[in-house]
C-alpha positions, 0 to 999 in steps of 0.5 A: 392479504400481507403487503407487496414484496419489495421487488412486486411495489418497485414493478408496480410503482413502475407500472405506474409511470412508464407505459408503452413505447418508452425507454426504460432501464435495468441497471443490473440484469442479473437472472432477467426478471426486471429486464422481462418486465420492463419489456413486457410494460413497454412492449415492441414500440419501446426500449430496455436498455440492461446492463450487468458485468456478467455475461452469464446474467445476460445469458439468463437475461436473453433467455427469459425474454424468448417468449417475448420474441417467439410471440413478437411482442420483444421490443428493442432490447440491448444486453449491455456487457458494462458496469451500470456506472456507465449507464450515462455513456452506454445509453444513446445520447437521445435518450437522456432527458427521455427515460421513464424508469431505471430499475436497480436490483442490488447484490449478487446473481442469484440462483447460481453465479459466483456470490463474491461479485457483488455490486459496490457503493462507488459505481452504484452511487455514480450509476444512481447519479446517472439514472437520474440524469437520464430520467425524464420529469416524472421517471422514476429510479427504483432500488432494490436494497440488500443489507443481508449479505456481505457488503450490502448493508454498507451499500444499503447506507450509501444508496438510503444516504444518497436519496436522503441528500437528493435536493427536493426541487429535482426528486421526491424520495421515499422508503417501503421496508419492512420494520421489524427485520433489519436485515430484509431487502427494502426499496428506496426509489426517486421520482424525478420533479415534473418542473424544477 
């Protein structure tokens, strides 16, 4: 049978704690597989929030969610053009406090796009801070790590590190990664404490 893929446990430990109607977050839209099913899980009484610096990702990011809109399922959606460290500033005041889920998927727009755009440690980091900011108790922050290529493996250590420092009272952290190869994508996710 094999394990799950580490981007099918970071939508299934999603799954788990978002549910219709609420707020959720891509941080980095990219081709809009996340930002789908985000939508899908919330569905037309919710809000996704996706941020990419490329337009081009929210492009792709529209384009995969017109199923949504030609059946009437698409809840709100706001394709934003900004950094993801500037979640905190984008997302409507109202919501923070109210987030369910915050998914990040870290590297380069895959399939096509320029490779040298790459997310970096700094506005990650801040983003991360962010996202957990923003999450409700019991939300959950879930990151896609890259190590395979240029820059990711320094991005990788300062997200791992990130949620290794997190106090335990305001989030409980945990790894899915495969051992035996060091240079596979891995998941690092956060879960924001019910009580502090």
């Amino acid at each position: 049978m094999g394990f799950l893929s580490v981007l099918s446990m970071a939508h299934k430990w999603i799954a788990e704690r978002a549910s219709a109607g609420e707020i959720v977050i891509d941080a980095t839209a990219g081709g809009g597989v996340d930002t789908l099913a985000l939508a899908e899980l919330v569905g037309q009484g919710g809000t996704v929030y996706a941020f990419d610096i490329q337009q081009e990702a929210l492009d792709r990011t529209n384009q995969r969610l017109s199923p949504l809109a030609d059946n009437g399922k698409k809840p709100d959606v706001r394709l934003l053009l900004e950094n993801h460290s500037r979640m905190a500033e984008a997302v409507d005041p109202e919501a923070a406090g109210e987030v369910a889920a915050v998914m990040f998927n870290l590297g380069y727009l895959p399939g096509g796009g320029d490779h040298a755009v790459i997310t970096e440690p700094a506005s990650t980091l801040a983003a991360l801070d962010a996202a957990l900011s923003l999450l409700r108790p019991g939300g959950i922050v879930t990151c896609v790590l890259y190590p395979g290529h240029p820059g990711g493996a320094e991005e990788a250590a300062a997200v791992e590190n990130w949620a290794a420092q997190l106090p335990q009272t305001l989030a409980q952290t945990v790894i899915y990664r495969q051992l035996q190869r060091g240079t596979a994508p891995y998941l690092i996710a956060a879960e924001k404490r019910r009580s502090n």
